[in-house]
Every structure is written in C-alpha cells, then in structure tokens.
C-alpha positions as CSV (number, residue, x, y, z in Angstrom):
1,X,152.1,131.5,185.1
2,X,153.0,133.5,181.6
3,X,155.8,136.2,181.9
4,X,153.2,138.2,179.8
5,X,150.1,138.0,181.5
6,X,150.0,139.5,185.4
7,X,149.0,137.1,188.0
8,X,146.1,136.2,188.8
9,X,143.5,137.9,191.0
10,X,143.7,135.4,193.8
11,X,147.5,135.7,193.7
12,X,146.8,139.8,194.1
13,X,145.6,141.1,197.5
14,X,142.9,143.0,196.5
15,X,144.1,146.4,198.1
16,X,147.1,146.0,195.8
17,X,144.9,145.7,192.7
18,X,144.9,149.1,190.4
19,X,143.4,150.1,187.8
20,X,147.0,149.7,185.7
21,X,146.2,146.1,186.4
22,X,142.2,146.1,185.3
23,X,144.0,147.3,181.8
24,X,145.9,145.1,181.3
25,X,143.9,142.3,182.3
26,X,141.2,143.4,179.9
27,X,143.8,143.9,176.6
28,X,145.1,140.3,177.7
29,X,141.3,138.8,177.1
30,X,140.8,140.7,173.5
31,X,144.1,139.1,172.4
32,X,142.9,135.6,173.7
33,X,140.0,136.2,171.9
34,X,140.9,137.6,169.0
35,X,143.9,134.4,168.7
36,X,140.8,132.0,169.2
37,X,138.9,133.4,166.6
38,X,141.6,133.0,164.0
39,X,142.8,129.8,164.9
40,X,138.8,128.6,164.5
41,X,139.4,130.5,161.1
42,X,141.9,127.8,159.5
43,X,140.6,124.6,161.5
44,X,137.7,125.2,159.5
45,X,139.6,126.4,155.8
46,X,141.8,123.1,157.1
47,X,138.4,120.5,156.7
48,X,137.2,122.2,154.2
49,X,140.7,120.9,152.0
50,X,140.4,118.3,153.3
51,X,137.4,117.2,152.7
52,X,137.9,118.4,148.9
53,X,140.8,115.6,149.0
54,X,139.3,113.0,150.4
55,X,136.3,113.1,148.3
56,X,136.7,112.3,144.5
57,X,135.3,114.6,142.4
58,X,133.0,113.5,140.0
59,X,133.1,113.8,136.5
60,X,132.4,116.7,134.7
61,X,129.2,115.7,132.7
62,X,128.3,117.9,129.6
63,X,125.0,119.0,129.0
64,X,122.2,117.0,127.3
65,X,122.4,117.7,123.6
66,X,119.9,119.4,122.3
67,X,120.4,119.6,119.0
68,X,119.5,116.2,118.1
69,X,115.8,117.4,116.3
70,X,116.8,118.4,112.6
71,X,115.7,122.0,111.9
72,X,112.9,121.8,109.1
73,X,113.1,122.8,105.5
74,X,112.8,126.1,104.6
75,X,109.0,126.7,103.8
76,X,108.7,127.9,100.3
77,X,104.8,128.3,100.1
78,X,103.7,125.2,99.4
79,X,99.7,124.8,100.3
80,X,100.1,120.9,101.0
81,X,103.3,121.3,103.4
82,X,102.3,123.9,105.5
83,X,101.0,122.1,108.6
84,X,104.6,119.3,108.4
85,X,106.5,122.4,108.4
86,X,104.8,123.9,112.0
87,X,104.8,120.6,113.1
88,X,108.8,120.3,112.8
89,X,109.0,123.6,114.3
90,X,107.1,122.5,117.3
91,X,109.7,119.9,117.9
92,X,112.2,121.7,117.6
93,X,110.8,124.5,120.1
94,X,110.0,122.0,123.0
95,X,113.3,120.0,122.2
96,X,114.9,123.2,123.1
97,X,112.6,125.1,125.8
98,X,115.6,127.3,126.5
99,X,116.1,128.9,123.6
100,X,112.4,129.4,122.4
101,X,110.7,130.5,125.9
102,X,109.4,133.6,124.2
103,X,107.2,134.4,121.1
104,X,109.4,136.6,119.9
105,X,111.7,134.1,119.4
106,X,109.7,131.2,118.2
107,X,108.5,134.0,115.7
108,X,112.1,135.1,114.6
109,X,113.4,131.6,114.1
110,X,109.9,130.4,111.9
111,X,110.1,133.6,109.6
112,X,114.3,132.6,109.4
113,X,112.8,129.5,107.6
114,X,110.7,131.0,105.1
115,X,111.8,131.3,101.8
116,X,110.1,132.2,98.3
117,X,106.6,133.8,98.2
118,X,106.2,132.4,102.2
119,X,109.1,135.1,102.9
120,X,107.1,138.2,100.9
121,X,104.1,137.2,102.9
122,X,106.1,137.7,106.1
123,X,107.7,141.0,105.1
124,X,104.0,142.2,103.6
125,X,102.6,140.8,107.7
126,X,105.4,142.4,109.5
127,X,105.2,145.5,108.4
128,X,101.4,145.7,108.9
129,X,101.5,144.2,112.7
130,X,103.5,145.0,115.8
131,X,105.9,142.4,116.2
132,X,106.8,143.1,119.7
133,X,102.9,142.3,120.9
134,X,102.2,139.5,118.7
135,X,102.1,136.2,120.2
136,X,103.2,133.2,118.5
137,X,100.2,131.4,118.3
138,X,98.6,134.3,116.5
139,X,101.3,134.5,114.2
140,X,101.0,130.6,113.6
141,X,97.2,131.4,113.5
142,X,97.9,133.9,110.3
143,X,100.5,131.5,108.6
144,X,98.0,128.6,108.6
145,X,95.5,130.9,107.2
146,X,97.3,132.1,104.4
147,X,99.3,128.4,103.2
148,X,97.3,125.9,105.1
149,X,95.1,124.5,101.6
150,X,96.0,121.2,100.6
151,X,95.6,121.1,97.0
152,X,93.6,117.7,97.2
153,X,89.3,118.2,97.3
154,X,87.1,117.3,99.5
155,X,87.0,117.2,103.3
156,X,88.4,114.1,105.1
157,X,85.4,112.4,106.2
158,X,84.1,112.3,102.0
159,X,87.6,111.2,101.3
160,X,87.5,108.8,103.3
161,X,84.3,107.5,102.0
162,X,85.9,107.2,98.6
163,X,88.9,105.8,99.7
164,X,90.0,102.4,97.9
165,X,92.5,99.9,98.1
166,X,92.9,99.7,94.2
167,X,96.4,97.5,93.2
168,X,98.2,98.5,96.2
169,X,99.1,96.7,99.4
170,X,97.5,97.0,102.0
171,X,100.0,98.4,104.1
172,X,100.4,101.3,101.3
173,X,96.7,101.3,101.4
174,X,96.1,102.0,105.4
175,X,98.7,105.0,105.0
176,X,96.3,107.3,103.3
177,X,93.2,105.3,105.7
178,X,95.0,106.7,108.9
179,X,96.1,110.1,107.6
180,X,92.4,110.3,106.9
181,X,90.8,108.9,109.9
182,X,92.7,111.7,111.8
183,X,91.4,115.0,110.2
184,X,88.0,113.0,110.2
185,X,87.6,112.1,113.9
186,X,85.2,109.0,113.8
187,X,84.6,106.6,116.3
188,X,86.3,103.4,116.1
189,X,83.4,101.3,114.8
190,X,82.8,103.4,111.8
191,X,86.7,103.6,111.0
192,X,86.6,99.7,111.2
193,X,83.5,99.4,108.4
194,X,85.2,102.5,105.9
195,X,88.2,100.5,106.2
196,X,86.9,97.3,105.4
197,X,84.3,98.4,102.5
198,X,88.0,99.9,100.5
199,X,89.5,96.8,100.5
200,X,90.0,94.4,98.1
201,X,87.3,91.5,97.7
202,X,89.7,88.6,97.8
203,X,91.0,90.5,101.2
204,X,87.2,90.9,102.4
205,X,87.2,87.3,101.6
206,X,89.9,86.1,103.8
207,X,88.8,88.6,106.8
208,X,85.2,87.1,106.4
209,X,86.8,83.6,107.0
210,X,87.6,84.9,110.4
211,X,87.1,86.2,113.9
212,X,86.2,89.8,113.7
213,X,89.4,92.1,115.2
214,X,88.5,93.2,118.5
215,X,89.4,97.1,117.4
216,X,90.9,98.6,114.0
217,X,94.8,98.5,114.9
218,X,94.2,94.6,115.0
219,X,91.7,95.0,111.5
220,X,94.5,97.0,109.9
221,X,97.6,94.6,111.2
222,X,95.5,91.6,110.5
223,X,94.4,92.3,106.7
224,X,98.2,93.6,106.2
225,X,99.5,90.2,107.3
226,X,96.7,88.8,104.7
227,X,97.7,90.6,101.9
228,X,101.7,89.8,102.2
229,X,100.7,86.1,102.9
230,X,98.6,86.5,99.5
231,X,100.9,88.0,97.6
232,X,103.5,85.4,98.5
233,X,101.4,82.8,97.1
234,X,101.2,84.5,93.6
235,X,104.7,84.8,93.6
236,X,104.6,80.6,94.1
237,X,102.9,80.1,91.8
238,X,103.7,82.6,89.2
239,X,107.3,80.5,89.5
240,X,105.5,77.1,88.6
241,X,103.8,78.6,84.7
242,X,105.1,77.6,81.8
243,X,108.3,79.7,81.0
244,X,109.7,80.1,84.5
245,X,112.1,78.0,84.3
246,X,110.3,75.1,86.5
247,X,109.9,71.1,85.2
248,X,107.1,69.7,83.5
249,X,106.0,66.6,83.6
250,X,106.1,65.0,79.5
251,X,103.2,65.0,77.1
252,X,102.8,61.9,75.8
253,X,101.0,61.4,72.6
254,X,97.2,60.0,73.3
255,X,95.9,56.8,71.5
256,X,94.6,57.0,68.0
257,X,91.1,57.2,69.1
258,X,92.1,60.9,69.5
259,X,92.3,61.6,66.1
260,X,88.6,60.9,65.4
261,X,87.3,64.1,63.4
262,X,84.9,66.5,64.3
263,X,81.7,67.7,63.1
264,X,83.4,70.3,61.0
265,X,85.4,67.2,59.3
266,X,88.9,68.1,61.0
267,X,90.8,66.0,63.5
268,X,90.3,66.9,67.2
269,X,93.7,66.0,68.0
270,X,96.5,65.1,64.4
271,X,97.6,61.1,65.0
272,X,101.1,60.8,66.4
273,X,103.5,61.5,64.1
274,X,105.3,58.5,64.6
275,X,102.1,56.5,63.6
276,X,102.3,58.3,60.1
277,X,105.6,57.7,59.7
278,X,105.6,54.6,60.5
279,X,105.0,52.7,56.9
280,X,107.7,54.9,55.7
281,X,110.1,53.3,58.6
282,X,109.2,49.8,57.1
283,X,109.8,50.9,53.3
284,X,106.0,50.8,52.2
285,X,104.1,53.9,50.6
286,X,102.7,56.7,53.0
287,X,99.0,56.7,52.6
288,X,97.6,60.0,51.5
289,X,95.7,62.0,53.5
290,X,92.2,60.7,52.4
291,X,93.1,57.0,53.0
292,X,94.2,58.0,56.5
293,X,91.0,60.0,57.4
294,X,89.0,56.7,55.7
295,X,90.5,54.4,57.8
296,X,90.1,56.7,61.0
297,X,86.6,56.6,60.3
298,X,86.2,53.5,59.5
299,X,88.2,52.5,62.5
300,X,91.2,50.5,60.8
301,X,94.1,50.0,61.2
302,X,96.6,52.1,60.0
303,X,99.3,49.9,58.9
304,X,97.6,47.1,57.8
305,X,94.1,48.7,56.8
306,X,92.3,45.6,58.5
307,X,89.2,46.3,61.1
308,X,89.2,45.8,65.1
309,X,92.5,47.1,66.1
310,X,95.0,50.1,65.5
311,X,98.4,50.7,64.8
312,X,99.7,50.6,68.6
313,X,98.7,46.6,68.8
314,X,99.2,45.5,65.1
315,X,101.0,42.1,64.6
316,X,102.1,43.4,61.3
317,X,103.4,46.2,62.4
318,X,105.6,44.4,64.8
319,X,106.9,41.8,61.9
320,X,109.9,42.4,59.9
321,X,108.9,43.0,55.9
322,X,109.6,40.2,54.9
323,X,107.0,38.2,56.7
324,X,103.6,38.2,54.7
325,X,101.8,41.1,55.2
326,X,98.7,42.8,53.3
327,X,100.4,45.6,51.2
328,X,99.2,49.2,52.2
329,X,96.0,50.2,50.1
C-alpha cells in the first residue's frame, strides 16, 4: 500500500478506526479526484492537437468578389436614360445584398450618382421629405416621375405599328422591334404579323417561300439569316459589273448586216472599222460617206461595189492589187 494513504478499512479492526482516520481518508478521495479531473483536462487539450496536426487544414478561400457589376454613370437628367440608370442600380444592389439591405442605403448610394439638374432635384426632394421613413421604392417611384419621359412620341404599341425596316438589316431592324414589343406587351401572334408587315418586300418574299416559324424568335432568327444571305449575294454580284475589276468576255464586231440604217436614216450599229479601212489598206480611195450608206442600202459590197455578198466573203478583197479588180466607184 502507499506510504501516504492509511490502510485500508479491512486491514483496520474496526474498534481501532477514529475519526483522525475518517479525515484523512476523506482528504485522500478529494485529491484522487481532483488529480483525475486534471489529468482528463490535458488527455482531452492532448487530441484536440492532435487532431489539428493530423488534419490538413484547408486553404484559406477569399470571399466571392462582389465587385464585378460596374457602378452606372452618373445620372445627369436625361429624360431617355432614366429607366437604364435604375436598372444598373438594381444590379448593383442585388450583386451586393450586403451592403444595400436597407433603403436608406440604396437611397444614399442612387442620389451619390446624381449629378447636374438630377442632383438639384434631389437636394429640392430631400429637404421636403423625411429621409429616414422613406422607402426606396418610393424614392425610385418620385425619380421615375420626375425623369422617366423618353423624348421619342407616341406609346409603344403605335410605334410599333409604324415600325419599318427601311435600308437597314434586319438584325439592326428587330433591335428597335423587341425594345418595342416589351413596353407593348402583345401576344405572340400579333408580334409575329407587326414584325413581318415592317419588313422589307424582297424579305416578305423569301419568308413567303417558306414554312411559317413555329413562334417569333424563330421569325426574327430566320428572316435575319435571310437578309445576310441576301446581302451576300449583292456583294457577288456587285463584284462581277463592269469596273470591278472582274474579266469580260470580248465584243466582237457583228456582220455588216448591222449597219443597215434606221428609219430616222442613221446606222443602228457604225460598220466595223476595219471594213472602212480596209480600201485604204489595199491603196485604193476611201468611199465617202454617201457611197457607203448607198451600197449599205443597196446591199453591196463594200470593196468591190458588186451585189449578193459583203466585204467579210469578197474574193477581191482577198486578192493582192495587182490581180484585176473593179476600181472602187
């Protein structure tokens, strides 16, 4: 047994067994205890490191950027860009829920943004409201009512009416078509027909040639394709006109018969200028202009002045000048 601790009960008679002994017995258990308790005390800090060792900590990840939405453009008052301007501000407040989840603040940071006769407005509003109770959607509300007047007339649904394709593509074209169809808020069918009467007729054409699209993003894509292939083809042929640098096949000159004049008197088409030349080639006398025109009528020939055949198949013509030949007239 321990020198420290008294023997045990058993070991005791009983009639021997004081109260000195009770004491000491009882001081002996609170120091057991208390020894337990601490040594349970640093098993535990003991897992705990090691467990921190043994598992490799993962890497510190940053947080998600949130800064990736661009803040808009200061609003200067411009009636037509009004409702873009609240529109980038709404990204911007559910890009970063964090740092707009009040009104106040989604109010602060719109009015930071204002500039020019946009920023008087808000100091005239401010200072007529209670900031502190307003609510962001009233404030919007008050913006929109003030600046939200696009200069152009008309609402969307007579804009769209009038809406035409005009020299532009069609891809420029459906731009302004689905801006439109938006504020308008037709059913499908009726956008399909507006879109089609603003086309172009060569483009109403092509889409008449065909199925019908099965809903208007396929009508839209589908007369877009149309219009690039068609303007492709222009460009083809545009490259094959005279002047653009592409070959042509050569003119050659058409038989006399082509020179036979017209009512009015005059040639339809001059003789080839090799036939006039040719009794100069030969060393005869060029025939005036009236003999000519008499022998075209008269259908001669134009070398040899004789009836029945022309200057492309005459025998003289062919013969040296030395061989006999009728002299020119």
């Amino acid at each position: 047994s321990s020198p420290f601790l008294p023997p045990p009960p058993s070991s005791v008679p009983a009639a021997h067994i004081g109260p000195e002994v009770l004491l000491g017995l009882a001081d002996s258990n609170q120091t057991l205890m208390a020894t337990v308790s601490q040594l349970t005390q640093q098993v535990a800090q003991l897992a705990t490191s090691v467990k921190a060792v043994a598992t490799p900590q993962a890497p510190a990840t940053s947080p998600p950027r949130d800064n990736h939405v661009s803040d808009p453009e200061p609003f200067q008052g411009d009636l037509d860009k009004c409702r873009g301007f609240l529109l980038q501000c709404a990204l911007v407040f559910r890009q970063r829920p964090q740092s707009f989840a009040t009104d106040g603040a989604r109010i602060n940071y719109v009015i930071g943004l204002l500039r020019g006769r946009a920023l008087s407005w808000a100091e005239a509003f401010s200072s007529s409201v209670d900031m502190q109770s307003l609510s962001y959607q009233d404030f919007e509300d008050q913006l929109k009512l003030v600046f939200d007047h696009p200069s152009h007339g008309g609402s969307a649904s007579s804009r769209l009416l009038n809406l035409r394709q005009g020299n532009r593509s069609v891809a420029d074209y459906s731009v302004d078509f689905w801006t439109l169809a938006v504020d308008a808020a037709w059913n499908g069918a009726a956008l399909q027909a507006v879109f089609v009467k603003g086309l172009n007729e060569q483009i109403k054409d092509e889409l008449a040639a065909r199925d019908e699209p099965k809903d208007l993003t396929s009508l839209v894509s589908l007369a877009i394709r149309l219009d690039n292939r068609l303007r492709e083809r222009r460009l083809e042929r545009a490259a094959r006109l005279p002047g653009s640098g592409a070959p042509h096949p050569p003119r050659h000159p058409r038989q006399p018969l082509s020179g036979v004049a017209t009512q009015s008197g005059t040639p339809e088409h001059p003789p080839a200028r090799p036939a006039e030349e040719e009794p100069m080639q030969l060393g005869r006398t060029k025939l005036s202009a009236e003999e000519r025109l008499r022998r075209l009528r008269a259908g001669e020939c134009l070398y040899c002045g004789k009836p029945g055949h022309y200057l492309a198949s005459c025998g003289a013509s062919l013969s040296s000048p030395e061989e006999d030949c009728p002299p020119d007239l």
